[in-house]
LOLODREN-134592 format. One line per field, with one value per residue (C-alpha): residue number from 1; x, y, z. Coordinates in nm, 3 decimals, m for minus. Layout:
BEGIN
resi: [NUM  ...] .
x: [X  ...] .
y: [Y  ...] .
z: [Z  ...] .
END
This chain:
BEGIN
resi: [1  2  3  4  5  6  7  8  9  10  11  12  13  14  15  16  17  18  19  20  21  22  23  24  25  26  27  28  29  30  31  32  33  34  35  36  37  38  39  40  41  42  43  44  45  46  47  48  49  50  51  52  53  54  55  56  57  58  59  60  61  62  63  64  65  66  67  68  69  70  71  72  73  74  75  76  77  78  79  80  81  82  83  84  85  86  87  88  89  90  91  92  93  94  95  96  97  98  99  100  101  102  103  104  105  106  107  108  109  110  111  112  113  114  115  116  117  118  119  120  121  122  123  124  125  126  127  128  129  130  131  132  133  134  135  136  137  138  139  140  141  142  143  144  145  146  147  148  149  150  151  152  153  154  155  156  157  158  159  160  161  162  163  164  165  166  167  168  169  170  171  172  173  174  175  176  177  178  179  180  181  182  183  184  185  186  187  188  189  190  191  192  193  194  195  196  197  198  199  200  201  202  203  204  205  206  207  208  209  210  211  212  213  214  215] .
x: [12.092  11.844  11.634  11.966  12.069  11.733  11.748  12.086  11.977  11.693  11.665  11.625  11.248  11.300  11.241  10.938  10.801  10.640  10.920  11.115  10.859  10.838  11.164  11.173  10.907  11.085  11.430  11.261  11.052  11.370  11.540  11.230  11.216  11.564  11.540  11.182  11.307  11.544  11.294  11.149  10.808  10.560  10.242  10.187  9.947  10.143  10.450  10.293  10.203  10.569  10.630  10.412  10.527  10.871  10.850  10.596  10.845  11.118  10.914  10.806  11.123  11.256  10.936  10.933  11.334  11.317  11.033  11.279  11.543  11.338  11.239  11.585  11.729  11.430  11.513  11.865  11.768  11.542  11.781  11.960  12.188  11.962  12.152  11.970  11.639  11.726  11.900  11.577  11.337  11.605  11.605  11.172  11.207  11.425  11.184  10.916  11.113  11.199  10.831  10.731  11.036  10.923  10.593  10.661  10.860  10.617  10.362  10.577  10.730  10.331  10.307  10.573  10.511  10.150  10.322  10.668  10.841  11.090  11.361  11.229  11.134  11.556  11.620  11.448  11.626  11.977  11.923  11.756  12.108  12.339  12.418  12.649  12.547  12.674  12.946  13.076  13.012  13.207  13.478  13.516  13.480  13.798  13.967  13.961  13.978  13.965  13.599  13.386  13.048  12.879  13.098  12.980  12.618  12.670  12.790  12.537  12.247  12.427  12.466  12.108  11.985  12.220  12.013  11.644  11.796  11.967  11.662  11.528  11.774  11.757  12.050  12.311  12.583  12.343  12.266  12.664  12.693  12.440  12.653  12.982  12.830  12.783  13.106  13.253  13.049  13.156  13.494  13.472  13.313  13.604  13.859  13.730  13.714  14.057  14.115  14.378  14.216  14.500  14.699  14.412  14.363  14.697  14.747  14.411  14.593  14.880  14.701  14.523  14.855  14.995  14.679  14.699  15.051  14.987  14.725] .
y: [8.471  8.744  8.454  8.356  8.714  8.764  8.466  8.570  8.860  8.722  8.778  8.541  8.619  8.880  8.670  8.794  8.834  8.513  8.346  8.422  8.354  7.923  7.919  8.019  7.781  7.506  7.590  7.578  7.326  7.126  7.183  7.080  6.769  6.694  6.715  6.573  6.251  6.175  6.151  5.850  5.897  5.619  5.787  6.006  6.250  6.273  6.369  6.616  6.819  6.803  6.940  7.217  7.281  7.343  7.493  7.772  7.813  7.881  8.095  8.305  8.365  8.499  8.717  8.899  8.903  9.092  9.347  9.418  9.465  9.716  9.896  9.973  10.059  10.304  10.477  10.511  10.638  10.861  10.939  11.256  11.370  11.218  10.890  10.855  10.888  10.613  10.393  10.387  10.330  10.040  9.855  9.926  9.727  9.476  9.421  9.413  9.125  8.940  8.953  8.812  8.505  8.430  8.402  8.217  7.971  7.826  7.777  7.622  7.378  7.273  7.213  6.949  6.832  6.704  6.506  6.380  6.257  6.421  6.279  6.393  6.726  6.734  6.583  6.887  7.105  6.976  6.993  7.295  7.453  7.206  6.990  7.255  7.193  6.835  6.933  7.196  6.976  6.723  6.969  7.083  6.721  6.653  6.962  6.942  6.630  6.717  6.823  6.745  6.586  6.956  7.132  6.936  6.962  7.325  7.349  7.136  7.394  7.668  7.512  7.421  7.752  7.874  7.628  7.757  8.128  7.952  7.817  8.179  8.319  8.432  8.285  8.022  8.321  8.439  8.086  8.012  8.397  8.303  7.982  8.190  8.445  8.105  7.990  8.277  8.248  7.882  7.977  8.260  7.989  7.752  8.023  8.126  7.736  7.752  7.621  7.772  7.735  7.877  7.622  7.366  7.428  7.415  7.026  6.913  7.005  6.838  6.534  6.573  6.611  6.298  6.090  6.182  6.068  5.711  5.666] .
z: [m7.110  m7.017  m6.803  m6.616  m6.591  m6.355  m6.133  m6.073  m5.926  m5.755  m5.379  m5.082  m4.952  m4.617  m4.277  m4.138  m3.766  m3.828  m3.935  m3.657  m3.384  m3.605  m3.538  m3.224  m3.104  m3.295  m3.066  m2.748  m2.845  m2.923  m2.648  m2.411  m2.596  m2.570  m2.130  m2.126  m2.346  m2.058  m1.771  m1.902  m1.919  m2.106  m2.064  m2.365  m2.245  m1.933  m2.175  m2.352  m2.057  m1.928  m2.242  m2.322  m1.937  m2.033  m2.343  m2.196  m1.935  m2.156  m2.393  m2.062  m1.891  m2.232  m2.290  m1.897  m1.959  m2.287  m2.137  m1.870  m2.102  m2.307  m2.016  m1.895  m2.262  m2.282  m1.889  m2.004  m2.340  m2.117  m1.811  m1.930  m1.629  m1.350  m1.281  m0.945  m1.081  m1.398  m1.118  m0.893  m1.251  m1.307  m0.974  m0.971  m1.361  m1.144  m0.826  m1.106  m1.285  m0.948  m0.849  m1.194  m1.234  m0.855  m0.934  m1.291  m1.081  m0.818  m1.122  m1.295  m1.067  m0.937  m1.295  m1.308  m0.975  m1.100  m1.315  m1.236  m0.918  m0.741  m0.881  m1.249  m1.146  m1.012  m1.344  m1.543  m1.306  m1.337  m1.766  m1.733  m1.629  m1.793  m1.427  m1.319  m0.940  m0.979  m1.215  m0.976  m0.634  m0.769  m0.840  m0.510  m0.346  m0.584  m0.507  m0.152  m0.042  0.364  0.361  0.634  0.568  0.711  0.464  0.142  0.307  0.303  m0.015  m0.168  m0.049  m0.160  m0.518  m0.498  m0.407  m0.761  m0.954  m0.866  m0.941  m1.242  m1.365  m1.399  m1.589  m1.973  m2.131  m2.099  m1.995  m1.728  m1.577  m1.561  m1.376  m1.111  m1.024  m1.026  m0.761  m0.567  m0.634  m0.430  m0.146  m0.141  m0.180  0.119  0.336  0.297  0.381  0.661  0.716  0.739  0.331  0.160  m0.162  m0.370  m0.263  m0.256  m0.642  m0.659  m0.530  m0.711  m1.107  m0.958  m0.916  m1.258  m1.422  m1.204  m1.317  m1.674  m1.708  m1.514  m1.794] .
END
């Protein structure tokens, strides 16, 4: 009784720093491995590097992100009643941070570009923020169905653009925001287009609705 009375209060070992950071690597490490697996790459070396390439890049957008995110906690901690002062530390944090993902990006794209082709380095892209530029072009190819060929051209760039500022971004919430700022400057381009895209939205879940019934 006593014996069982002790291992029934036994405690679960406390996670430790270390512990954390293993299983940390292992998630990033995972999901590299799950977009690098697609690209369909023989050479094992040559996979390998793509690897390490994307895992570093993951485990480097999170670190600069979470120093910026320190930074500004600790100015607002710090800020007392002088917002303007805070708001100018903030945005310095923030020129500090674009200056960093900027640079982070060019490396890291050279990096895959010594190895893949174009069409794999678009590949990593497109997984990197879960192919939400062809996900959303298609979406507004469906919706409005009057598009000129300059009008998807322009709204492929723009969605483009999204996914190299995507690709930068901490979180899966964050990558999804910088598409949705996109989204509205599509959207403002086709109303001044002439689109009514209220009504355009309107007639494409009409012809979802209509579809799914005929099936």
């Amino acid at each position: 009784m006593f014996t069982t009375s002790v291992l029934g209060f036994a405690q679960t070992a406390p996670v430790t720093d270390a512990d954390k950071a293993a299983q940390y690597t292992k998630t990033i490490t995972d999901r590299a491995n799950k977009i690098v697996a697609k690209l369909g790459i023989t050479d094992a070396a040559k996979y390998k590097r793509v690897l390490d390439a994307v895992v570093n890049q993951y485990r480097t957008i999170n670190d600069i992100h979470e120093l910026r995110n320190a930074q500004v906690a600790d100015i607002k901690k710090q800020a007392g009643d002088d917002k303007a002062a805070a708001a100018a530390k903030i945005k310095a944090a923030d020129d500090e941070l674009a200056s960093k993902t900027d640079k982070l990006h060019a490396d890291y794209l050279a990096r895959l570009n010594a190895d893949l082709t174009a069409e794999q380095v678009d590949k990593v892209k497109d997984e990197m923020t879960y192919n939400v530029l062809s996900v959303t072009y298609r979406g507004y190819t469906e919706e409005v169905l009057t598009l000129t060929e300059a009008q998807k051209a322009q709204i492929k760039a723009w969605l483009i653009e999204a996914r190299e500022h995507a690709m930068d971004a901490e979180s899966s919430n964050k990558k999804h925001e910088v598409f949705g700022k996109y989204k509205g400057r599509i959207n403002n381009y086709l109303s001044k287009e002439g689109y009514d895209m209220k009504k355009e939205g309107e007639e494409w879940q009409k012809r979802i609705k209509e579809s799914s019934g005929k099936n």
